[in-house]
Every structure is written in structure tokens, then in C-alpha cells.
C-alpha positions as CSV (number, residue, x, y, z in Angstrom):
1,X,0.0,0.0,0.0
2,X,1.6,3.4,-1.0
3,X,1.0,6.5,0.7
4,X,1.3,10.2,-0.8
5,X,0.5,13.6,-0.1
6,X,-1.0,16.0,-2.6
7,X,1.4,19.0,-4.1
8,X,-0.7,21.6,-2.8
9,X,-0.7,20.4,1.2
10,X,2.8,19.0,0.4
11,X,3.3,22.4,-0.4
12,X,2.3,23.7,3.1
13,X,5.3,22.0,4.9
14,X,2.5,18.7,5.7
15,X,4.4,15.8,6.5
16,X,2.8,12.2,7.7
17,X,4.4,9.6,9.5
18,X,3.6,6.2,8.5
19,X,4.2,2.8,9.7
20,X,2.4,-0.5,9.7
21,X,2.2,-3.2,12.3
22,X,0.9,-6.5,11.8
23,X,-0.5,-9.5,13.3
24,X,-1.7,-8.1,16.6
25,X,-3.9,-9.9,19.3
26,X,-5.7,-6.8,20.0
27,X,-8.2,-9.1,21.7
28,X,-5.5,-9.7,24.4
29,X,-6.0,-8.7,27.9
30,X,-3.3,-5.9,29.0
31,X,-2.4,-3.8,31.7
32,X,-1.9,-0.1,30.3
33,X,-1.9,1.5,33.7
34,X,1.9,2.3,33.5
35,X,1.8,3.7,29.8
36,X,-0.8,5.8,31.0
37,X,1.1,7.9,33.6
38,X,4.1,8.0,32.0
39,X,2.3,10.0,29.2
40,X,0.4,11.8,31.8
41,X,3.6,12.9,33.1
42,X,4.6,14.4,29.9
43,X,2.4,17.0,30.5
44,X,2.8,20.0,32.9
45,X,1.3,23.0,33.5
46,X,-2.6,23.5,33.2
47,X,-4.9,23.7,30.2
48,X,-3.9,27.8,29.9
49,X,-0.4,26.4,29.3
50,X,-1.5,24.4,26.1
51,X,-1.8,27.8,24.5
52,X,2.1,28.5,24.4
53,X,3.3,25.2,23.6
54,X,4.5,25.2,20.0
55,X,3.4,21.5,19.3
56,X,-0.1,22.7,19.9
57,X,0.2,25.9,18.7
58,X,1.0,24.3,15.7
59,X,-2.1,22.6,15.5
60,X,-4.3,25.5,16.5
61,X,-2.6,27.7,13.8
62,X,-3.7,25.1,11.4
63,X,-7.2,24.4,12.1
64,X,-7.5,28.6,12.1
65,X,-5.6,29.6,9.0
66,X,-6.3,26.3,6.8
67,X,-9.0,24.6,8.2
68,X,-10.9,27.9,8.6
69,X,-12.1,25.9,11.9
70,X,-12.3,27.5,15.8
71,X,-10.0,25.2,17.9
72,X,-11.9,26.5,21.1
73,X,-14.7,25.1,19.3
74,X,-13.5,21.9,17.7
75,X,-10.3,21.1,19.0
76,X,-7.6,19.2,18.0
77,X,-7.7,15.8,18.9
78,X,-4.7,15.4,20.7
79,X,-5.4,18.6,22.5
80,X,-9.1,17.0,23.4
81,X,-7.3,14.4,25.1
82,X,-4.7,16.4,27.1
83,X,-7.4,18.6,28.4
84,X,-8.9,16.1,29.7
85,X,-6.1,14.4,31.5
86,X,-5.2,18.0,32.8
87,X,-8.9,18.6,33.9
88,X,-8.7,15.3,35.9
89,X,-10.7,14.0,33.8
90,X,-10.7,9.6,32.6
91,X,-10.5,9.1,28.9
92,X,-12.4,6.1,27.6
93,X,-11.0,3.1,27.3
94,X,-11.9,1.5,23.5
95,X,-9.4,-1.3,23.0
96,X,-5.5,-2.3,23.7
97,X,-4.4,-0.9,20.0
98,X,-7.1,2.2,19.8
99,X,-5.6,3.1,23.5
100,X,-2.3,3.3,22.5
101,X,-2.6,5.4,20.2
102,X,-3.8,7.7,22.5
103,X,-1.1,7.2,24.9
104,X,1.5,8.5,22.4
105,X,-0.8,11.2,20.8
106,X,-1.3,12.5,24.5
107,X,3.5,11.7,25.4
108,X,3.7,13.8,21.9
109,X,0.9,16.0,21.2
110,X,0.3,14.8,17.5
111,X,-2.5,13.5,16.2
112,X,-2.3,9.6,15.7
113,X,-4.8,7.9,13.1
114,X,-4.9,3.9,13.0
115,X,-6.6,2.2,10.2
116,X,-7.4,-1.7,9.9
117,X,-5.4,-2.6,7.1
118,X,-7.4,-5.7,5.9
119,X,-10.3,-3.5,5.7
120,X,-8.9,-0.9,3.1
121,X,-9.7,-2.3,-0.4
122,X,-7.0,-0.3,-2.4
123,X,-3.6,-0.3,-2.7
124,X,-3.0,3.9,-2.9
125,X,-4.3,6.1,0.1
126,X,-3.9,10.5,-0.6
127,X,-3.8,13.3,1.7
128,X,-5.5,15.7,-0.6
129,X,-8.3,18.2,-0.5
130,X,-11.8,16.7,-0.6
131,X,-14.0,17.3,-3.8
132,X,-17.5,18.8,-2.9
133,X,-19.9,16.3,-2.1
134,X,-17.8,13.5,-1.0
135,X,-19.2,11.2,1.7
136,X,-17.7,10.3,4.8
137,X,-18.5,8.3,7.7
138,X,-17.1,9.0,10.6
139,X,-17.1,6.7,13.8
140,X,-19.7,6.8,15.9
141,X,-21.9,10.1,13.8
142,X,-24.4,10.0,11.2
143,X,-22.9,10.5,7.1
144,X,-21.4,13.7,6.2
145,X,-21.4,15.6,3.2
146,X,-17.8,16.5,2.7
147,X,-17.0,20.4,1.2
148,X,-13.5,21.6,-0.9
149,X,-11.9,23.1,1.8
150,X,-11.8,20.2,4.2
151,X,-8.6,17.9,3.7
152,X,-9.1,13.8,3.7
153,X,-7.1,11.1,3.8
154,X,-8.5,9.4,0.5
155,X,-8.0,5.4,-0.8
156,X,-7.8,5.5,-4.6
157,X,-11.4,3.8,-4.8
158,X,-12.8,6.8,-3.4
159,X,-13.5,5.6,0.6
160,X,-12.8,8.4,2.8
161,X,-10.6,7.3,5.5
162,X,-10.2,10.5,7.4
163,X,-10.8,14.1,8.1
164,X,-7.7,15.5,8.3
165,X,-6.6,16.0,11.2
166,X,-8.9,14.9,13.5
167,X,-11.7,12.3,12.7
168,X,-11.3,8.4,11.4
169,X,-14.2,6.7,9.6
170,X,-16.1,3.7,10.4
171,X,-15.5,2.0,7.4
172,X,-11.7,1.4,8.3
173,X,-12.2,1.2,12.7
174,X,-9.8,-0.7,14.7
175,X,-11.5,-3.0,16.2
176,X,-11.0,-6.1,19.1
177,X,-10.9,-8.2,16.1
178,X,-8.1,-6.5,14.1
179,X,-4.5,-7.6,13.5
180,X,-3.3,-5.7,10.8
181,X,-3.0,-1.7,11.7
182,X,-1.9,1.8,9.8
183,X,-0.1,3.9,11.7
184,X,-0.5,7.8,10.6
185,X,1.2,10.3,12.7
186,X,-0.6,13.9,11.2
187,X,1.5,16.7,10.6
188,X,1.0,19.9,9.8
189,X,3.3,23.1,8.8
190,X,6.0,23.6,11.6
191,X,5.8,19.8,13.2
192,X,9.3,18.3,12.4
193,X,9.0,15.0,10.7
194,X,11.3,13.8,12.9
195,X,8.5,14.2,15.6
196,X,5.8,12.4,13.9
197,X,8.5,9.3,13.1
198,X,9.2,9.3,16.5
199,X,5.6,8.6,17.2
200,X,4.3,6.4,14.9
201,X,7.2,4.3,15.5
202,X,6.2,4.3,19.6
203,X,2.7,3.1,18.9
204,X,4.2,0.4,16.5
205,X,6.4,-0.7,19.7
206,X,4.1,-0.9,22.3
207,X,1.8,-2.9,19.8
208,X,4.7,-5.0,19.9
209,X,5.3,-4.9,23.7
210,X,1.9,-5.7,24.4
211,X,0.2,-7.0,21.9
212,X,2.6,-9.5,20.2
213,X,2.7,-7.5,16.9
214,X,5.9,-6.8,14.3
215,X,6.7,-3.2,13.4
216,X,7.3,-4.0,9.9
217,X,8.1,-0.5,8.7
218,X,8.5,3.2,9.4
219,X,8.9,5.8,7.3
220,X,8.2,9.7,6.6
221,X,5.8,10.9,4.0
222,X,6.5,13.9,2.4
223,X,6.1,16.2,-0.9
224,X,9.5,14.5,-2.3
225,X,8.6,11.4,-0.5
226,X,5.4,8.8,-1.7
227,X,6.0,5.8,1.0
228,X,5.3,1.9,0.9
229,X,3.8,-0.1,4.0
């Protein structure tokens, strides 16, 4: 499966990291707990702090100036989660490979997407703007009807894996039953690739602390760069 990005958003400075990991028992029975606080301890400061770190910054910049989106309103995703850890608050618990996602989108602040590979029927997936009236369907809310300024995560049969950069579809879920997992760091301008490598490869290696998986490959998806997993 080959990832690219489209000129115009690789044009921006968006980079993706990607890696795949494969044969997981995501049905296994795990203890998290430790993974948990050691992200949690990542973070310092309270939720007005968020505002001048340049990780989230980043982010925020992005949903204002590109996205045309109000962060206060719709916040980024990693950001979602952070507050909530710093409000004292629990964040759900979905399964082992969903949840550790989380844990390094919360250690890193950048947005992590996972796909179930066996469930993505082509072999080319695009970051790329969405043409007007696509379709997605996100997990967990009704269909939505999909306008040119929002930016998707596209297979080359025309499913609609994500809203960049914060919603996954149903169609592609990770779910108790999956073993074969994308891993998609999201970057946007001023996020050093070397960041999002750093954490797709962390989810990939927890999948394979915990859930007996291989990290078969990690690589950085650029304008210069279409990527093979």
C-alpha cells in the first residue's frame, strides 16, 4: 500500500508519519496503567499552558488559518485528550491498539490515526483536499457531506478514511478483532518529521510490547517522498 500527499498540502510544509504493524492480538488482555502515567507525566502545567506550547500551537494555527475551523470550538484531537487528563478527567477506554494510540498522541501531542489494514480495499491512500460532495463516515456520527476546503485522507477507490486531522471513519475502525494496523502520525506546517516518526514508531512498539505485533516498517511521508507499508 503506498501513501502520498497531494502537491498543494505538500506544499504547506504537511508531512505524515507512516508505519504498519501486523498481526496483533488486539483481543489480548493488557495492563496499560503504567503507559498511562508516563504520558500523563509528559504534561505539565494546566490547560492555559497548552496555549504557548509550539506543538499545539501548531495545531491550533492550522485548524485557524487552513481549516478555517475555531480550535476553542472543535479542538484538536490530541489537545481533546490532554485537556482532559489535565482537567482530571478519565478518557475512555476503546481497546489495547485504539488506546495506545492515545497514549502516544497524548507523550507527543500529535494527532495519531490507525486504520485496519485488511479492511482498506486499495492499494494507494492520498492526503489531498476533498472534492465537494464526497461522503464520509465518521465513527460513531451519522454520514457527512464533505465540502472543498476540508482535507481527507482518501483510498484511490474513493472511501474516505479520514478528516484530516482529527476524525477516522467507520468504514476502516480498529476493532478487538483487528490484526493488521496503519499507523499515521498527522503533521501539519511547523511539526518536524522527525517528531511524527518518533511517534508512529512508539505506537508500533508498544503494539509490539503488548500485543505480540511486528513493526514492519517506518517511514516519513513527504512532498518528495510517496511511502510503501
Amino acid at each position: 500500500m503506498r501513501v502520498s500527499i497531494a502537491d498543494e498540502l505538500a506544499r504547506m510544509g504537511i508531512q505524515l508519519g507512516v508505519a504498519s504493524a501486523m498481526e496483533l492480538n488486539n483481543k489480548a488482555s493488557v495492563d496499560l496503567r503504567l503507559e498511562w502515567e508516563q504520558a500523563a507525566a509528559e504534561i505539565n502545567g494546566s490547560t492555559k499552558d497548552l496555549l504557548a506550547d509550539p506543538v499545539i500551537r501548531s495545531y491550533r494555527d492550522f485548524y485557524w488559518r487552513v481549516l478555517k475551523i475555531d480550535p476553542t470550538k472543535q479542538r484538536p484531537a490530541q489537545e481533546a485528550l490532554i485537556r482532559r487528563i489535565l482537567n482530571n478527567g478519565k478518557i475512555p477506554t476503546i481497546n489495547p491498539a485504539v488506546d495506545i494510540g492515545n497514549i502516544i498522541s497524548i507523550k507527543h501531542k500529535v494527532p495519531i490515526g490507525l486504520y485496519d489494514m485488511d479492511k482498506i480495499k486499495a492499494d494507494k491512500l492520498t492526503l489531498r483536499y476533498a472534492a465537494e460532495g464526497e461522503v464520509f463516515i465518521p465513527i460513531g456520527s451519522p454520514r457527512r457531506t464533505l465540502t472543498s476546503n476540508q482535507i481527507v485522507l482518501a483510498a484511490s477507490d474513493g472511501t474516505i478514511l479520514h478528516v484530516y486531522p482529527y476524525r477516522d471513519s467507520e468504514l476502516t475502525m480498529v476493532e478487538a478483532s483487528t490484526r493488521n494496523i496503519l499507523i499515521i502520525s498527522a503533521g501539519v506546517p511547523g511539526i518536524s518529521g522527525d517528531l511524527l516518526i518518533k511517534a508512529a514508531a512508539e505506537v508500533g512498539l508498544l503494539y509490539e510490547k503488548y500485543l505480540g505485533g511486528r513493526l514492519v516498517k517506518v517511514e516519513l511521508a513527504s512532498g518528495e517522498r510517496e511511502v510503501s507499508v
